[in-house]
N, C-alpha and C positions, 0 to 999 in steps of 0.2 A: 637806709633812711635818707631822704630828700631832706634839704632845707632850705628857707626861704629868708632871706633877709636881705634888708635896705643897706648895703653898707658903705651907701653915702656918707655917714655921718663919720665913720669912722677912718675911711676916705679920706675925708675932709680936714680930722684933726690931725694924721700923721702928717697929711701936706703940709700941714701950717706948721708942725714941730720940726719938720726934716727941710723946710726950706731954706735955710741957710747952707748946706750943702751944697748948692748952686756955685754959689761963691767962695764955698773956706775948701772946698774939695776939687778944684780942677782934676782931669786926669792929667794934665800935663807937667802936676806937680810933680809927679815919678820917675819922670825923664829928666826934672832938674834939681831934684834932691835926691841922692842915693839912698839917703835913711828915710825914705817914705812919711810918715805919718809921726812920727817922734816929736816934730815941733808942732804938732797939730792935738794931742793927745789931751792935754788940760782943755782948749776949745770944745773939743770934742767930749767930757764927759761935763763940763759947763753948759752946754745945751742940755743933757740929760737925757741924751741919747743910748747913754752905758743901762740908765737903769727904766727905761720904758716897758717889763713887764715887773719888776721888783717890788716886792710889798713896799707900803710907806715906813716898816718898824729896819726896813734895812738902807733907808734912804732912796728908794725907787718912787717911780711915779704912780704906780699900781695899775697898769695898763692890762689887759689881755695877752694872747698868743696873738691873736690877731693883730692888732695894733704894731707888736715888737716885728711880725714878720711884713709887716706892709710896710715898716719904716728897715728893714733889712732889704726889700725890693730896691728901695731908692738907694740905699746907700751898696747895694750891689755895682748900680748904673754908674758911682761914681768913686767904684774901686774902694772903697774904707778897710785901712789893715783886717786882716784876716784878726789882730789883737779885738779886735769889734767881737766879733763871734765869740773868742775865747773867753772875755773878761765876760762876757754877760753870761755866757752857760757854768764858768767856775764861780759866777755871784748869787746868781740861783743852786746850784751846788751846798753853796756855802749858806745859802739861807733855810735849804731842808735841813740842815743839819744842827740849825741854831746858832752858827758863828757867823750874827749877823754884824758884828765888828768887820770883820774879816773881806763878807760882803761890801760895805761900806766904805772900806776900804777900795775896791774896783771900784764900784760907783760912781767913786769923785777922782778917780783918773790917779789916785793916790799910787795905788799898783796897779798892776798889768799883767794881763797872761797869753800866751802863745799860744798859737796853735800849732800840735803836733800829730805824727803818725809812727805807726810799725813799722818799720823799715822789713820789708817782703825779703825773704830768702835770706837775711842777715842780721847782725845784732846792732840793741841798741836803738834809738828812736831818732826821727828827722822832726825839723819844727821850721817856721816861718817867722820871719820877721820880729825875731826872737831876742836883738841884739839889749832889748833895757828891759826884760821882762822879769817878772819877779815869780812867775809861774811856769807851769807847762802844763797844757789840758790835753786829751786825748779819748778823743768818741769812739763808743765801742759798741757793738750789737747789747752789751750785759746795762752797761751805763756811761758814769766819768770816772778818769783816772788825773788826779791832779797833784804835779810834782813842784817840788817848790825849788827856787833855784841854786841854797846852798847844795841841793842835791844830782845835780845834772849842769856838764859845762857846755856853756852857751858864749859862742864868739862874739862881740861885740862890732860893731863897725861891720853888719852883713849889709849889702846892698839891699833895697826893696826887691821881695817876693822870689829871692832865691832858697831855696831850702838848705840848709846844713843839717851835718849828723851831728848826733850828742851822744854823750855817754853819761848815761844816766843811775841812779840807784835802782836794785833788787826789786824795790817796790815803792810806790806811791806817796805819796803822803795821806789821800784822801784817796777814796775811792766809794762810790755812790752808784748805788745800783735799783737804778728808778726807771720805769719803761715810760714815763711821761718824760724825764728828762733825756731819754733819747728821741724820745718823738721830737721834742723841742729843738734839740739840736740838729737834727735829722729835717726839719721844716726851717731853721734861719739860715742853715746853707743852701738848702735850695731856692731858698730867697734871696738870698746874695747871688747865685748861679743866673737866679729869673730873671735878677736887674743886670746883668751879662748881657745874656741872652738879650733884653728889652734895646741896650745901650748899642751893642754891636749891630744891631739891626737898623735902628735909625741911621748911624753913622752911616754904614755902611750904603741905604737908602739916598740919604743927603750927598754923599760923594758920587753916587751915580746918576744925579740930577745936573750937577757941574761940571763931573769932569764927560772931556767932546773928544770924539772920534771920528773920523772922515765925517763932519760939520754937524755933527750933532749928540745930544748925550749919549753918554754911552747906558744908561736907562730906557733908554728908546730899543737896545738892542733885547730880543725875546730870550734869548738865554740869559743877560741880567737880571730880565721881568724876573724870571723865572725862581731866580739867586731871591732876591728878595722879596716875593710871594713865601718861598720857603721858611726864610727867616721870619716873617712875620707872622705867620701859623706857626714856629716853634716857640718863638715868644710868647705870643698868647696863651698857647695851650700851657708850658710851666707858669706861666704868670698865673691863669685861673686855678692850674690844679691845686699850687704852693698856697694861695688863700682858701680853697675850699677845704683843704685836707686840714688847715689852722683852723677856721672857723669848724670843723666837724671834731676835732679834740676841742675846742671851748664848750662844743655844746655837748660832748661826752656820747657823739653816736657808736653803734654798735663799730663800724667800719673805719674809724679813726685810727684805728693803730697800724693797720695796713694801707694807710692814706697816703703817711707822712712816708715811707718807705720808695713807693709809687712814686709822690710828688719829688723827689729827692732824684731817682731815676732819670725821670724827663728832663728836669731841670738840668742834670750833667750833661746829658744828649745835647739840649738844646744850646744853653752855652757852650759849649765843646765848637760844636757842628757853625753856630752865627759865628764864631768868632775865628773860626776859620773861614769860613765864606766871606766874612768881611774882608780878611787881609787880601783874597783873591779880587775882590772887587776893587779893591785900593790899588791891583796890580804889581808891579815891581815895586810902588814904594810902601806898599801895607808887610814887604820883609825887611822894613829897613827900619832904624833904631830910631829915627829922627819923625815916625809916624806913630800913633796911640795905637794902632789897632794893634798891633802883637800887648799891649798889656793885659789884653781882654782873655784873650787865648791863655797868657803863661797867669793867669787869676784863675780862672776855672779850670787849668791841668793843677792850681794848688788844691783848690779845694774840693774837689775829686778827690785828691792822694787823702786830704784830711779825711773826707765820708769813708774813709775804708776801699774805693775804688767804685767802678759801677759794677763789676763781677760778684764782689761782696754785697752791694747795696740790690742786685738783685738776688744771691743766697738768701738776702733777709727778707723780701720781698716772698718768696715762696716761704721761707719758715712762717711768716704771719698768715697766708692763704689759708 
């Protein structure tokens, strides 16, 4: 099924509710705060960023898919903890289930949840940016699995976006077995992946307008051209699929639930793929600590690990065909 719409309008409002991002989210704050986003967290669900598809009975703004993934694109571009993803899919979680206390609680930044994965070939689970979290979420082909923190130990004082292992309880606390809440969760990481992908590409573009080689950009040169023609068609392409596949779960097409799957795909490739071609563009100093572009790369090798991987995220891909 084809669909058609304006979505200017909708365009329009996420800009104006995510533009403070601009300014309260540099990348460069990652490089001079080792705990990331922790002094940022109250800010952050104070704009009301945490609960943009949330009913209004759970304290959300009552927004769409659409909406929460086109303001997951921008706050991709400017790196926002992976905590972002997690509180909002354990507040929807927590709102199918009627603990909209609970929900309201993420919401307003009150708690916080991680994002976590299976640790492949071994025991036990890995989680991100975990060090004040009061939760642990975990996407899965079935749904959510969400652990709360008297029951999994969580080191404190992790640097940003390294992963640690935990050792966690037998089983969950909550566990939610919703094919719309994996689509969900399955479309705001690849929206966070898109705004990778969007971010690394620009950079990447801009620094080879500047920087000069035997007396002129090194954008001039045809294998750059080439680097960022690339980049700019992998961007586009997850950027368009990640809204289509959103907007075709709001309108409830036949083809929606193998959308999000697809669009989740691309979007790993394509952030993967920019965000190493930027570091290359940036040359010797895109591998060095003192340059943003390796944060782009080691954000989308996280949340990859979180989607299950792309091996997995393609198994699901044919199970929905």
């Amino acid at each position: 099924m084809t669909i058609f719409r304006d979505l200017t309008d909708s365009r329009e409002l996420v800009d104006s509710f995510t533009r403070p991002a601009s300014t309260l989210l540099p990348v460069s704050r990652l490089r001079d705060d080792p705990q990331g986003d922790d002094g940022l967290w109250a800010s952050v669900a104070e704009l009301g960023w945490l609960g943009i598809g949330l009913p209004e009975e759970a304290g959300g703004v009552n927004l769409t898919l659409l909406e929460e993934v086109l303001a997951a694109q921008t706050f991709g571009r400017h790196l926002l903890s992976t905590n972002f993803l997690a509180s909002v899919l354990a507040a929807h979680a927590f709102a199918r289930l009627g603990c909209n206390d609970l929900a309201t609680g993420l919401i307003s930044g009150v708690r916080r949840a991680a994002l976590g994965w299976r640790v492949t070939g071994g025991p036990g689970l890995a989680a991100v940016d975990a060090g004040s979290c009061d939760y642990l979420v975990l996407l899965s082909p079935a749904g959510l699995d969400i652990y709360e923190r008297p029951a999994i130990v969580i080191h404190d004082h992790v640097h940003w976006g390294w992963p640690v292992a935990l050792a966690a309880a037998a089983a969950p606390a909550w566990s939610v077995s919703d094919p719309d809440l994996v689509a969900r969760g399955q479309l705001l990481i690849a929206a966070m992946l898109a705004g990778i992908a969007s971010e690394a590409c620009d950079r990447g573009v801009e620094y080879a307008k500047v920087r000069e080689q035997f007396g002129q950009p090194i954008g001039a040169f045809q294998a750059v051209k080439h680097h960022c023609a690339n980049m700019a068609i992998a961007a586009h392409a997850a950027r368009e699929l990640v809204t289509f596949a959103a907007l075709s779960v709001v309108e409830g097409t036949p083809d929606a639930p193998s959308l999000a799957p697809a669009a989740l795909n691309l979007a790993i490739r394509a952030a993967g793929g920019n965000a190493g071609i930027n570091i290359q563009v940036h040359g010797g100093m895109g591998f060095s600590d003192e340059c943003d572009a390796h944060l782009f790369l080691k954000a989308a090798r996280l949340l990859d690990a979180a989607a299950g991987g792309i091996d997995g995220v393609r198994r699901g891909m044919l199970r929905k065909a």
